[in-house]
BAPAPA-859372 format. One record per residue: residue in one letter; z, x, y negated of N, C-alpha, C in turn; residue number from 1. Coordinates in steps of 0.001 Angstrom, whole numbers, plus 500000, padded with zeros to 6 digits. Layout:
BEGIN
A,Z,X,Y,Z,X,Y,Z,X,Y,NUM
...
END
This chain:
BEGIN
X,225398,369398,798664,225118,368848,799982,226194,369296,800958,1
X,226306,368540,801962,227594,368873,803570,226756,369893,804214,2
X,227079,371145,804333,226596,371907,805239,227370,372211,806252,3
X,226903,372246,807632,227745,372157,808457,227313,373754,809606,4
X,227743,373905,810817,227794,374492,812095,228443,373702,813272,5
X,228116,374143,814436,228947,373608,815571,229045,374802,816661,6
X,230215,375276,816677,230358,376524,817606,230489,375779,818679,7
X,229953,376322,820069,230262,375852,821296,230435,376676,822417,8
X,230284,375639,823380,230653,376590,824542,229958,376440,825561,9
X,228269,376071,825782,227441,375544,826742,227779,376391,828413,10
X,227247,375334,828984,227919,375651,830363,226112,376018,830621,11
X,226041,376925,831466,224809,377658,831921,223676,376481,832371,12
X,222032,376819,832170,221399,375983,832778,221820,374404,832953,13
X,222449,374310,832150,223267,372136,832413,222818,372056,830813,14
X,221372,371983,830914,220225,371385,829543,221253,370120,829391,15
X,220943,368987,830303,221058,367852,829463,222856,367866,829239,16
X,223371,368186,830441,224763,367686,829778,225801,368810,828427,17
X,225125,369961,827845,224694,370841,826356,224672,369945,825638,18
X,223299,369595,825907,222972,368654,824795,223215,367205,824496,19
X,223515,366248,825419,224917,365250,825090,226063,365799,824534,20
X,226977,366842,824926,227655,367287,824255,227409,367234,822398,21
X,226726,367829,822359,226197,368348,821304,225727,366961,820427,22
X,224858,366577,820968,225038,364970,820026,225585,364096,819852,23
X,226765,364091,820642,227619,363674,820806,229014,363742,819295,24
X,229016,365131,819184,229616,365616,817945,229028,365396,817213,25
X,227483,365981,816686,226988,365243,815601,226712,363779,815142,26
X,227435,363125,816355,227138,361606,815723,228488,361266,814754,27
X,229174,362139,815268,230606,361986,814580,230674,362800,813251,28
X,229330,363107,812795,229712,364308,811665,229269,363619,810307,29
X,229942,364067,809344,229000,363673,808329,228452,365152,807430,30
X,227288,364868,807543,226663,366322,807023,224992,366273,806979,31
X,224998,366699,806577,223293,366840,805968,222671,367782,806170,32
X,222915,369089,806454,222367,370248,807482,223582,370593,808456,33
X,223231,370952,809545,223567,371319,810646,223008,372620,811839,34
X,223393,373263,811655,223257,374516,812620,223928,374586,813770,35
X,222928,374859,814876,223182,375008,816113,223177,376142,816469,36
X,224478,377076,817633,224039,378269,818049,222628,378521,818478,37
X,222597,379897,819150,221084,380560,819835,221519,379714,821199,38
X,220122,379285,822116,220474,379165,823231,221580,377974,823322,39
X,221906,376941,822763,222773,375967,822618,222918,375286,823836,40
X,221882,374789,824561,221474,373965,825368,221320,374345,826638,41
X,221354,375834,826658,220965,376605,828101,221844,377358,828574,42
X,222597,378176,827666,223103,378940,828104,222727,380630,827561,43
X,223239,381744,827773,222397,382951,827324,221837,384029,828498,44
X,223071,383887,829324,222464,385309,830208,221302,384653,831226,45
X,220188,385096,830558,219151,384700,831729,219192,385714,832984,46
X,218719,385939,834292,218602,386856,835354,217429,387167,835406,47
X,216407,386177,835138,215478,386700,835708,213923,386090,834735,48
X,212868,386404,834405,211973,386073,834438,211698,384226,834543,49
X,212030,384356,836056,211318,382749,836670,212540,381925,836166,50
X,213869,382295,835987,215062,381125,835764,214598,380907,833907,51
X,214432,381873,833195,214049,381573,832029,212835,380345,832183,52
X,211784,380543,832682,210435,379317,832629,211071,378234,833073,53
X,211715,378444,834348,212657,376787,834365,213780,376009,833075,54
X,214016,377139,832488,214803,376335,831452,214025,376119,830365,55
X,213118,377335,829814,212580,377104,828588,211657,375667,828402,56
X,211964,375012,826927,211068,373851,826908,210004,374233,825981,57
X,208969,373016,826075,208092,373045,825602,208629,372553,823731,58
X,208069,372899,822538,208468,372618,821192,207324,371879,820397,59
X,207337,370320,820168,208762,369672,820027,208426,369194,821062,60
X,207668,369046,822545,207570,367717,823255,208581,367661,824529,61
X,209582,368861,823989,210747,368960,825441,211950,367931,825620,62
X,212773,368113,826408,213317,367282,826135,214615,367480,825115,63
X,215147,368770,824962,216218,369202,824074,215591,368588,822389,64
X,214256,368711,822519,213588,368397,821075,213697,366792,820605,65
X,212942,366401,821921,213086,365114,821910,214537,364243,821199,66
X,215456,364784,822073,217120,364107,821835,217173,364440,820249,67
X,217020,365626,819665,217637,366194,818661,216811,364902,817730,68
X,215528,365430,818009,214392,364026,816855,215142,363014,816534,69
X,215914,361982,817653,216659,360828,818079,217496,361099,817009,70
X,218453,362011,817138,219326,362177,816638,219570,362407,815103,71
X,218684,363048,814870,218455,363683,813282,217767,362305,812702,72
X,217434,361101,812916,216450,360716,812758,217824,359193,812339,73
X,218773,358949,813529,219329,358254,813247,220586,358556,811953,74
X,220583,359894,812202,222089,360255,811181,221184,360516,810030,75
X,220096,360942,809766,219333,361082,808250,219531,362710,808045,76
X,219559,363431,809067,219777,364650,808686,219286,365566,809076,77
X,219145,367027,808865,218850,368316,809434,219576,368884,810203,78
X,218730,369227,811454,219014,370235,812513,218268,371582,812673,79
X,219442,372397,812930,218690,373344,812938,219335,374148,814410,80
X,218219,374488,815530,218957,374660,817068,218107,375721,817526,81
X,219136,376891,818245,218257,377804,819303,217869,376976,820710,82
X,216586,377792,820960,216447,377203,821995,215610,378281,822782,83
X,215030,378135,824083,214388,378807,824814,212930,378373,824756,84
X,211989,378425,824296,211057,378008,824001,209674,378402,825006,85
X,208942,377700,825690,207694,378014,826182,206437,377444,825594,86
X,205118,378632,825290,204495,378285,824640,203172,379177,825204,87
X,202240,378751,825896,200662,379324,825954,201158,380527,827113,88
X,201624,379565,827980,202235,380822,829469,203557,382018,828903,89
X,204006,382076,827751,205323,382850,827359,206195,382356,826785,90
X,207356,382947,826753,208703,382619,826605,209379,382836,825216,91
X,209684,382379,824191,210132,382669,822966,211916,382678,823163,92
X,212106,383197,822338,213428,382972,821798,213412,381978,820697,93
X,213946,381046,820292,213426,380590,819128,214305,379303,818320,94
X,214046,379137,817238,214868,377995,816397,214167,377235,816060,95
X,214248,375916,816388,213698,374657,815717,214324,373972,814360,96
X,213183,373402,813408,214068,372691,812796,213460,371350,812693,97
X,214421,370259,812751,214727,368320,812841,214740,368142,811855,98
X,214119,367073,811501,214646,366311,810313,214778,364734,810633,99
X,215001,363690,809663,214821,362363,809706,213655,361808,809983,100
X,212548,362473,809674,211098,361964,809902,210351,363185,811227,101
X,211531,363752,811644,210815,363998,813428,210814,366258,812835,102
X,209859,366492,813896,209813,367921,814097,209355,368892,812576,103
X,210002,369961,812300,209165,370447,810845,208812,371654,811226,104
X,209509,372135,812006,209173,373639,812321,209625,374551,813549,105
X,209067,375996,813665,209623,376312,814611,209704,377915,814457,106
X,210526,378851,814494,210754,380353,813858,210773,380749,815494,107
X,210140,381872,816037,210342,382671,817095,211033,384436,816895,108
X,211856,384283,817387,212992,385519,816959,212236,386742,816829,109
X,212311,387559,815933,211582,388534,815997,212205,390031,816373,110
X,213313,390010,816226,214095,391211,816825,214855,391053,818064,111
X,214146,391752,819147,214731,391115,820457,216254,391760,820832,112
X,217130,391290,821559,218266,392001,821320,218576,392096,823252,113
X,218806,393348,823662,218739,393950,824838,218095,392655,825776,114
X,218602,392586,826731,217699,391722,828277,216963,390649,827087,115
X,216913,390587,826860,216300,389632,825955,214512,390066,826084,116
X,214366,390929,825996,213229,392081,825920,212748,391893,827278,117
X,213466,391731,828217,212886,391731,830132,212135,390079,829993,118
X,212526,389308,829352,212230,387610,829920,211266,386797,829050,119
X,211896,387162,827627,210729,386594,825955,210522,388078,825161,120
X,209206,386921,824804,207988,387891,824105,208360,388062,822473,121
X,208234,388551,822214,208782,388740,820545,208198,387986,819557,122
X,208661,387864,818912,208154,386532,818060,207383,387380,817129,123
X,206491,385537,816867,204994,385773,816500,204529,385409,815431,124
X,206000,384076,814490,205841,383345,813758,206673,384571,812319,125
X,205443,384211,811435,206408,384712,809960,207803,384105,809176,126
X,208445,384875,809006,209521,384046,808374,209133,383570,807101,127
X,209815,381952,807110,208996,380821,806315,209931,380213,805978,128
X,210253,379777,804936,211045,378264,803915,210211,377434,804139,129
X,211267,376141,804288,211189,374990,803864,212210,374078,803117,130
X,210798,373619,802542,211868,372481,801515,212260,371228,802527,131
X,213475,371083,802660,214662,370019,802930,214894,368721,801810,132
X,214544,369166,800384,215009,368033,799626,216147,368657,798876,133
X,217212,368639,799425,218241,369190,798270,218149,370798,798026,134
X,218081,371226,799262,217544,372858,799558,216519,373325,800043,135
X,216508,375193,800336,215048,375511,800828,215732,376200,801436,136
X,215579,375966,803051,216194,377083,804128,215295,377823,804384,137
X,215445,378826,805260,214731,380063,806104,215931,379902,807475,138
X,215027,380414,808500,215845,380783,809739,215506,381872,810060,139
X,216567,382806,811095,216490,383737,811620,217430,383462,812837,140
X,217454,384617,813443,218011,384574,814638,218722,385301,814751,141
X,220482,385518,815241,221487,386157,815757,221118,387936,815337,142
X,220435,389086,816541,220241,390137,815829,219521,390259,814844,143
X,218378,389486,814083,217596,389545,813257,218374,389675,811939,144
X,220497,390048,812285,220939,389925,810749,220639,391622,810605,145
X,220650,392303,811798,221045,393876,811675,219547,394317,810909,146
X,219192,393762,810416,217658,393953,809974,217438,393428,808737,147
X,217474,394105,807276,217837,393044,806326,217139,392790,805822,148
X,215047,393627,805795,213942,392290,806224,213848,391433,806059,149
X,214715,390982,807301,214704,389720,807498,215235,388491,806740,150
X,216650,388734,805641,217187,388279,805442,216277,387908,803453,151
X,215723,389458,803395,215186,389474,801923,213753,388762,802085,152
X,213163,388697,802963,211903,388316,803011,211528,386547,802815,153
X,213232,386147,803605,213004,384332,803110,213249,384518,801837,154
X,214978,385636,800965,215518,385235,799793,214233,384967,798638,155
X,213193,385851,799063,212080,386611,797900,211019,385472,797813,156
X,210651,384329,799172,210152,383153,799346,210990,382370,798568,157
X,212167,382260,797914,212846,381235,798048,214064,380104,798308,158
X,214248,380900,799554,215617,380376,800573,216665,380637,799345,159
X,217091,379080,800188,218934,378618,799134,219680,379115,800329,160
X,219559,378775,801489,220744,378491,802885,219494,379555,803744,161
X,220342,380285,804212,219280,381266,805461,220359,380769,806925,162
X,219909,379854,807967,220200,379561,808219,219967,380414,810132,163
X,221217,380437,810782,221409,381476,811548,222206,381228,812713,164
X,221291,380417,814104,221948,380212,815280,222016,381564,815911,165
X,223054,381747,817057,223127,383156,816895,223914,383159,818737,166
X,223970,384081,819330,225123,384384,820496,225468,385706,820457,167
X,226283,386157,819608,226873,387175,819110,227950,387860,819897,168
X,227789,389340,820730,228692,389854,820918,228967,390823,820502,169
X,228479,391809,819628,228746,392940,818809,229927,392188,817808,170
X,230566,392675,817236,231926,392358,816383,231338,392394,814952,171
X,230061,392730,814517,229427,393359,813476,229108,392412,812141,172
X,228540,391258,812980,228061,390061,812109,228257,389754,811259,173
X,229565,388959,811345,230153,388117,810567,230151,388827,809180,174
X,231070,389829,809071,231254,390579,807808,229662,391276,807335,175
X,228974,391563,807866,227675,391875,807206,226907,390963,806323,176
X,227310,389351,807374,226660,388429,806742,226999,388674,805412,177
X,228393,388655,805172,228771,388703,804067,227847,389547,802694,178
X,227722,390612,802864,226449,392101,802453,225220,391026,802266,179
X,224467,390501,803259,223319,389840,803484,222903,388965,801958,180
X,224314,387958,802249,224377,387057,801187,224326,387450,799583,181
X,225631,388684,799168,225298,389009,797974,224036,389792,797515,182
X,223553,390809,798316,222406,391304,798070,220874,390688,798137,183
X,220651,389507,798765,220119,388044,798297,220520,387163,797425,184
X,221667,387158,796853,222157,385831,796709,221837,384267,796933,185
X,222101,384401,798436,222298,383504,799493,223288,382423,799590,186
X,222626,381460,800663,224245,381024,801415,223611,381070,802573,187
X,224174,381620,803412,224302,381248,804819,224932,381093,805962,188
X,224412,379794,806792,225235,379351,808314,225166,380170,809591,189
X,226117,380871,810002,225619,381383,811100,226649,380429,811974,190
X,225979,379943,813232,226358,378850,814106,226299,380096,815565,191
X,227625,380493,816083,227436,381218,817096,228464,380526,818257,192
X,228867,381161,819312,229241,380337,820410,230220,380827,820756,193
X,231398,380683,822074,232049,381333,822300,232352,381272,823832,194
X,233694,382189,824376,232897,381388,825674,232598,383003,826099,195
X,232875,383316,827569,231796,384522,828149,230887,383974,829363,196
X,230025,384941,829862,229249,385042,830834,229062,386118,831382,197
X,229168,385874,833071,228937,387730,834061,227769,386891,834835,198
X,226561,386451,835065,226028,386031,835481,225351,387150,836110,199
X,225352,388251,835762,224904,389449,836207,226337,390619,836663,200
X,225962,391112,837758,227372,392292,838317,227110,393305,837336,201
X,228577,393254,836401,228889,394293,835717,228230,394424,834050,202
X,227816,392996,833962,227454,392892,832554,227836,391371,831745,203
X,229747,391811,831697,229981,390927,831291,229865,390611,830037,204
X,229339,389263,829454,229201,389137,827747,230365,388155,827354,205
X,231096,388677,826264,232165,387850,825679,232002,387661,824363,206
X,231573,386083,823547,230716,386159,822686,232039,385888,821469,207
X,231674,385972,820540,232933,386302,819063,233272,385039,818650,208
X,232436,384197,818788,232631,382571,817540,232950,383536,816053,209
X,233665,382983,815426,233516,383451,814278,232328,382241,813311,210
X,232120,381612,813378,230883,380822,813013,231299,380534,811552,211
X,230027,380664,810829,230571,380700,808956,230072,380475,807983,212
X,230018,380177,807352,229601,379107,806039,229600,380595,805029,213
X,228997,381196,804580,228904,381808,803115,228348,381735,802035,214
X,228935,382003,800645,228015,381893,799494,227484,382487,798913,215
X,226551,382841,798228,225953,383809,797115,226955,385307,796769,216
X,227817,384537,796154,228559,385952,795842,229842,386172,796877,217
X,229513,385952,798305,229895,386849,798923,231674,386102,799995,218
X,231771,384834,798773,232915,384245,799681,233069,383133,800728,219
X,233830,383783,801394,233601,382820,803031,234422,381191,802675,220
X,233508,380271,803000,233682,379298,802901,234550,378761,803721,221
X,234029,378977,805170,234398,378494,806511,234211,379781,807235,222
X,235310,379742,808340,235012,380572,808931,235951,380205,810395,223
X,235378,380122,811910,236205,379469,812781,236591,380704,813381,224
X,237243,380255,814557,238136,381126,815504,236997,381915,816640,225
X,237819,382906,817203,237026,383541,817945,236549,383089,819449,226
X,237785,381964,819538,237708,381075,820865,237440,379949,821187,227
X,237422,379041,820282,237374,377469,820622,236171,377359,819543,228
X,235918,376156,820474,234793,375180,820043,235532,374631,818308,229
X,234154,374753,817905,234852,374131,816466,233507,373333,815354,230
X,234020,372615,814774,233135,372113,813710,233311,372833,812599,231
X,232479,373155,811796,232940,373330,810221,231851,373035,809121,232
X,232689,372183,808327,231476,371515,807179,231827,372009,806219,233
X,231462,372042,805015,231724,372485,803680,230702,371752,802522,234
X,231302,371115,801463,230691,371265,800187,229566,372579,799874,235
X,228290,372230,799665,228172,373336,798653,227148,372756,797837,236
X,226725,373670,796840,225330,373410,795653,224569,374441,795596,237
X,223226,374269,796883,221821,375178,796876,221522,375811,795550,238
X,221419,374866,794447,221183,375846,793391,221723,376981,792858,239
X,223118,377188,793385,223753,378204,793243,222764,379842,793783,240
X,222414,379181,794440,221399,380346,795076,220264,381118,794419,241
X,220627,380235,793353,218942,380537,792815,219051,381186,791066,242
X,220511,381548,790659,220879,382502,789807,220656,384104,790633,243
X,219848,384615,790637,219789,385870,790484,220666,387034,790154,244
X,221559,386659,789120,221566,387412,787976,223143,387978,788452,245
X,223456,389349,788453,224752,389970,788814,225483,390181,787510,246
X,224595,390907,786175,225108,390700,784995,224244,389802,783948,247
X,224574,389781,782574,223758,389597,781866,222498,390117,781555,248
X,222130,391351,782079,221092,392088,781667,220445,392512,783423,249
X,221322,392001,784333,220096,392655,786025,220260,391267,787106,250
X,219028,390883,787106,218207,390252,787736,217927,391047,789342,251
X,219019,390510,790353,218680,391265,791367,217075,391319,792236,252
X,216171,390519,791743,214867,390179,791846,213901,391086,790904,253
X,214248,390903,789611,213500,391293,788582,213714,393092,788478,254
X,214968,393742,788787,215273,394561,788878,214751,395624,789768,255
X,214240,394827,790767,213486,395675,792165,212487,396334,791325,256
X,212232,397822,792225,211111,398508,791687,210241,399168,793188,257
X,209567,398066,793621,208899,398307,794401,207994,399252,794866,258
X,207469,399808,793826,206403,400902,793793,207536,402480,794326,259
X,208517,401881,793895,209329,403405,794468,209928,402948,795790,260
X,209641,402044,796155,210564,402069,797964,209117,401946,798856,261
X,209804,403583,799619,208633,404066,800719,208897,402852,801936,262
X,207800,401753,802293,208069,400817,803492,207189,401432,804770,263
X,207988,401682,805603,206534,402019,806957,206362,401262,807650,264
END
């Protein structure tokens, strides 16, 4: 299958003209999954409480959801997008996923990563696969890689593609992903942005891009620049994901010995 990303560069609070942008490119793409950064559509540095409820939408009946439906619906494909999410009076962090036949799901970030913690509530939803048809993704969210939980808990469900909108300014990511992937044997998209923001005095964020396609055993497919907006698609085959096996004789699955790892 075409697996794709779209690094960008959203201009703050300007929802709709993000997201024209943004479908805009994917009408031009050919690809069959697609990953969107964290926050694609909004922007990241929130200030305050009340500017977050004005941006966050409702999931799927907002309007960022709405367009994407349109969109995924006409190209025959999967989306997968951060967004700001409001739900039962609180604020999520959170990733949706599109398909051709409308809304499938929705992951709320579970590891909050600094101000993030002042505005949304921590997510509430379990990390979950779904079947796509050619593959079985999982999502997570940007810090949720520093946590590898997160990353084993879809592989052990399942997940071919762990799929990963993100607004990354620690330098850390990218190459971990790498770790993530072989010790799952994974593939995964991380779709991050680039671009800074001081929306706040004295907390300027300058985000990495870096956005990247990886495989199972560990090699970078795609991998963009630290500055510009970029597309990147790639060939790959989900089933690759689903060999286990490091030698002939260890089964990185079968090999686990659970009864000896202390979890608290």
């Amino acid at each position: 299958m075409k697996a794709a990303f779209l690094q960008t560069a959203p201009a703050f609070g300007r929802i709709e003209a993000n997201v024209k942008k943004v479908v805009e490119k994917i009408r031009s793409m050919d690809a069959e999954l697609i990953v969107l950064p964290e926050f694609f559509n909004t922007g990241y540095q929130f200030k305050s409480r009340k500017e977050a409820s004005s941006l966050a939408e409702d999931v799927p009946g907002g309007y960022t959801c709405k367009r994407l439906m349109e969109t995924a619906k006409k190209k025959k494909l999967f989306i997968v997008a951060g967004i700001a999410e409001r739900y039962k009076g609180k604020f999520y962090n959170s990733s949706v996923l599109i398909g051709p036949k409308g809304f499938v799901g929705v992951y709320r970030k579970t590891h909050l990563f600094w101000n993030e913690k002042k505005f949304f509530a921590p997510g509430n939803t379990p990390f979950k696969v779904y079947n796509i048809g050619p593959a079985r993704i999982g999502m997570m969210i940007c810090f949720d890689w520093l946590f590898p939980e997160a990353t084993r808990s879809l592989a052990l469900q399942g997940a071919d593609i762990i799929c990963h909108p993100s607004n990354l300014v620690l330098p850390f990511c990218p190459e971990a992903m790498i770790t993530r992937c072989l010790e799952n044997r994974v593939f995964a998209i991380t779709a991050n942005r680039v671009g800074t923001e001081e929306r706040i005095n004295g907390e300027r964020l300058k985000f990495i891009g870096k956005s990247e396609i990886v495989t199972p055993s560990g090699k970078i497919l795609y991998r963009a620049s630290g500055n510009k907006e970029k597309i990147g698609i790639v060939d790959i085959n989900p089933k690759e994901a689903r060999n286990k096996k490091i030698t002939p004789l260890n089964d990185i699955f079968k090999d686990r010995r659970g009864k000896l790892y202390k979890l608290l």
